[in-house]
N, C-alpha and C positions, 0 to 999 in steps of 0.2 A: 938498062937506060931507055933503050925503045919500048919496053914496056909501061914505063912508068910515065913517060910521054900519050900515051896512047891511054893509061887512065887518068890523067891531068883533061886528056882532052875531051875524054868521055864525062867527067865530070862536070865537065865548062858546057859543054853543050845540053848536060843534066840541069843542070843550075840555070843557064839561058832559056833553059825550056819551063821550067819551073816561073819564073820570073817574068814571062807570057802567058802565064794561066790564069782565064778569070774567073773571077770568084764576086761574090753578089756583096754590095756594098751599102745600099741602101735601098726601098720600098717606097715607092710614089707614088701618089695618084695622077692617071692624065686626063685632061678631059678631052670626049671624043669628040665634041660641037654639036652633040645631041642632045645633051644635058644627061650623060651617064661618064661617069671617074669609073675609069679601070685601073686596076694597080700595076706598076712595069717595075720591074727590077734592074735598079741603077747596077752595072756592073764594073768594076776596075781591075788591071790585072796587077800579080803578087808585088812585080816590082814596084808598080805607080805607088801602089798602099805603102810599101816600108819605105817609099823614097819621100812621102811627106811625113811618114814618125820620125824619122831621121832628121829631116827639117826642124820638125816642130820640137825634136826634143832638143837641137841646138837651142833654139831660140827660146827657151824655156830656160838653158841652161847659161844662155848668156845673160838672160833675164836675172834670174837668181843673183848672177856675180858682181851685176849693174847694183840692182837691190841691197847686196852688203857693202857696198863700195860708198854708193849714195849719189850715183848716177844713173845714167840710163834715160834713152825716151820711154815714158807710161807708170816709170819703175820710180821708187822711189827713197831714199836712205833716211837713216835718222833723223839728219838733220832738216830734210826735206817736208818728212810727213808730219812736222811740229808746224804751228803756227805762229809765225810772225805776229809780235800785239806791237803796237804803238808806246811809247813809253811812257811810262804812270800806267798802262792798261794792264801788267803783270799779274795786279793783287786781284782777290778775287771779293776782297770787301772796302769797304772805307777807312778801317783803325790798320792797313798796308800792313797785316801779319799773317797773311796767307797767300800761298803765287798761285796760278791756276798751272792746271795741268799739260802738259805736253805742248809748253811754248817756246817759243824763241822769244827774247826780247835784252833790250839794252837799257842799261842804266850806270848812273857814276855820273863824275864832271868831264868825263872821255870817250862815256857811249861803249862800255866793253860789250861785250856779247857775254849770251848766258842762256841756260836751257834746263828747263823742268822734265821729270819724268811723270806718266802717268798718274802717280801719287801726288806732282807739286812738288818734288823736292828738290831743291838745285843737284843737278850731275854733272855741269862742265860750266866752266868759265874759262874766256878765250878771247885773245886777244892778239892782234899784227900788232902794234905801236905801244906799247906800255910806256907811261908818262908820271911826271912827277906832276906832284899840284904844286901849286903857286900860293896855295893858302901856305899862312904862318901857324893858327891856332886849330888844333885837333874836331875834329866834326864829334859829338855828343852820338853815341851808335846807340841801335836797340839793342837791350838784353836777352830778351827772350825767344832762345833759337830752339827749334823743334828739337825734342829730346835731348834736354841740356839736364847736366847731370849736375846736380849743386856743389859745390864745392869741390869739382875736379873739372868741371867743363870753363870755357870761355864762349862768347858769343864772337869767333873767330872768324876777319874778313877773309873772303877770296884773292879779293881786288884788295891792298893795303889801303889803309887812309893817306897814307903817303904819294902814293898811286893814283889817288882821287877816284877808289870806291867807294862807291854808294854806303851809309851808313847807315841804310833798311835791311830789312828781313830778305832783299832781292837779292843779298851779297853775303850774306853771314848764314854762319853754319856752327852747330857745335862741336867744339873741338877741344880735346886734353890743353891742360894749361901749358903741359909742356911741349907739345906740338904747335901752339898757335905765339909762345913766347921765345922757345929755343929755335925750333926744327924748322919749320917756313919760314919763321924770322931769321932764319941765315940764308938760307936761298933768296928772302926778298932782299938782303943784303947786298948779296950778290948783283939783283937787278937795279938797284939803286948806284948801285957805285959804279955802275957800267952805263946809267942815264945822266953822273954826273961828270963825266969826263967833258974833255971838249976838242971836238966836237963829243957831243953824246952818242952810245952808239944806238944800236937798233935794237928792243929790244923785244920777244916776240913770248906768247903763256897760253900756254890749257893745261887748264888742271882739269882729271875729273874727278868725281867724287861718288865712293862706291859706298854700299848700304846692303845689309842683308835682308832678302825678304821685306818684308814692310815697312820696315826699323825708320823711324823719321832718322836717327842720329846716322851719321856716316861712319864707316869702319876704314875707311881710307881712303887715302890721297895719292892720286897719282899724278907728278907735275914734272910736264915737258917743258921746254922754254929753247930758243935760241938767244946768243948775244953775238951779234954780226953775224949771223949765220951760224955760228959756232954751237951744235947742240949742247943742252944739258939736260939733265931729268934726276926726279927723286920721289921717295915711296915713305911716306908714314902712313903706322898704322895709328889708328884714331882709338885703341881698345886697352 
């Protein structure tokens, strides 16, 4: 026991000695005020050195977690390093059948939120308040959704027309007949019968919308929602 005390402490004092030795850190010039730069060697000892990689890899490492999160001061998430456009500013032509890339922006009769990837192609639609419209007669949508497959596709909303989505190319996607008639149509089901109560409740949606590779068509659906709080979620696949 005394011995092992006695190399613990020879240790610590090996280690405390080590952690005061300096070592050359950087190469400078000074000037002497004659007008001749001599080089002086900036020194630091071992501790000071690993006690700012320590530092710095925290803060590198909390960086990062800010970064996935989509917080953080300097750092910045998904949702963050998109840009915001004004509404109608989406498209990136005049005949509104193309979105521009890596936006945020809102459109519908309720302003939902929505978000382009690199390529332009809707990946999330999202919303705090889902609402019913107050129209009587159905909005006229476009047909022609990126990689719509004829005769098995629909030019499927995000936001329903019931919902008061947008009936542009800002809000539609292609989708199986039987996904966009049966399978979301029962979950929006759900959010409709839960807006028409009364009081109505709260009703809350992100869907995102996945895609392989470069594929303009989506390969699926992933839709979260609450109703009073009360989560729910569900997964089509679009293939």
């Amino acid at each position: 026991m005394v011995q092992s005390l006695k190399e613990n402490k020879t240790l610590k004092n090996a280690l405390d000695a080590m952690k005061n030795t300096p070592i050359p850190v950087a190469v400078r010039m000074v000037d002497t005020g004659i007008g001749i730069k001599l080089p002086y060697i900036e020194s630091s000892t071992v501790g000071e050195v690993v006690g700012k990689f320590s530092k710095a890899s925290t803060i590198a490492k909390d960086d990062a977690y800010q970064l996935a999160k989509g917080t953080g001061k300097g750092s910045t998430g998904v949702s963050e390093v998109k840009t915001f456009v004004d509404k109608g500013e989406q498209f990136t032509n005049g005949r509104k059948n193309r979105l521009k890339p890596d936006i945020r922006y809102k459109t519908g009769e309720y302003d939902y939120f929505y978000e382009t990837d690199n390529l332009g192609r809707i990946e999330k639609f999202e919303t705090d308040k889902l609402q019913l419209t107050e129209r009587e007669k159905r909005l006229s949508h476009s047909k022609n959704t990126p990689g719509k497959v004829k005769g098995q596709d629909h030019a499927g909303h995000l936001a329903g027309d019931r919902f008061g989505g947008s009936p542009k190319i800002d809000n539609l996607v292609s989708q199986l007949s039987d996904v966009n008639l049966k399978k979301y149509k029962k979950v929006e089901d759900k959010w409709a019968a839960a807006l028409k109560e009364t009081p109505p409740k709260k009703v809350t949606v992100k869907v995102d919308i996945i895609y392989s590779g470069n594929d303009v068509r989506p390969d699926k659906f992933i839709v979260n929602y609450t109703i009073d709080g009360k989560p729910g979620s569900a997964k089509f696949k679009n293939l």
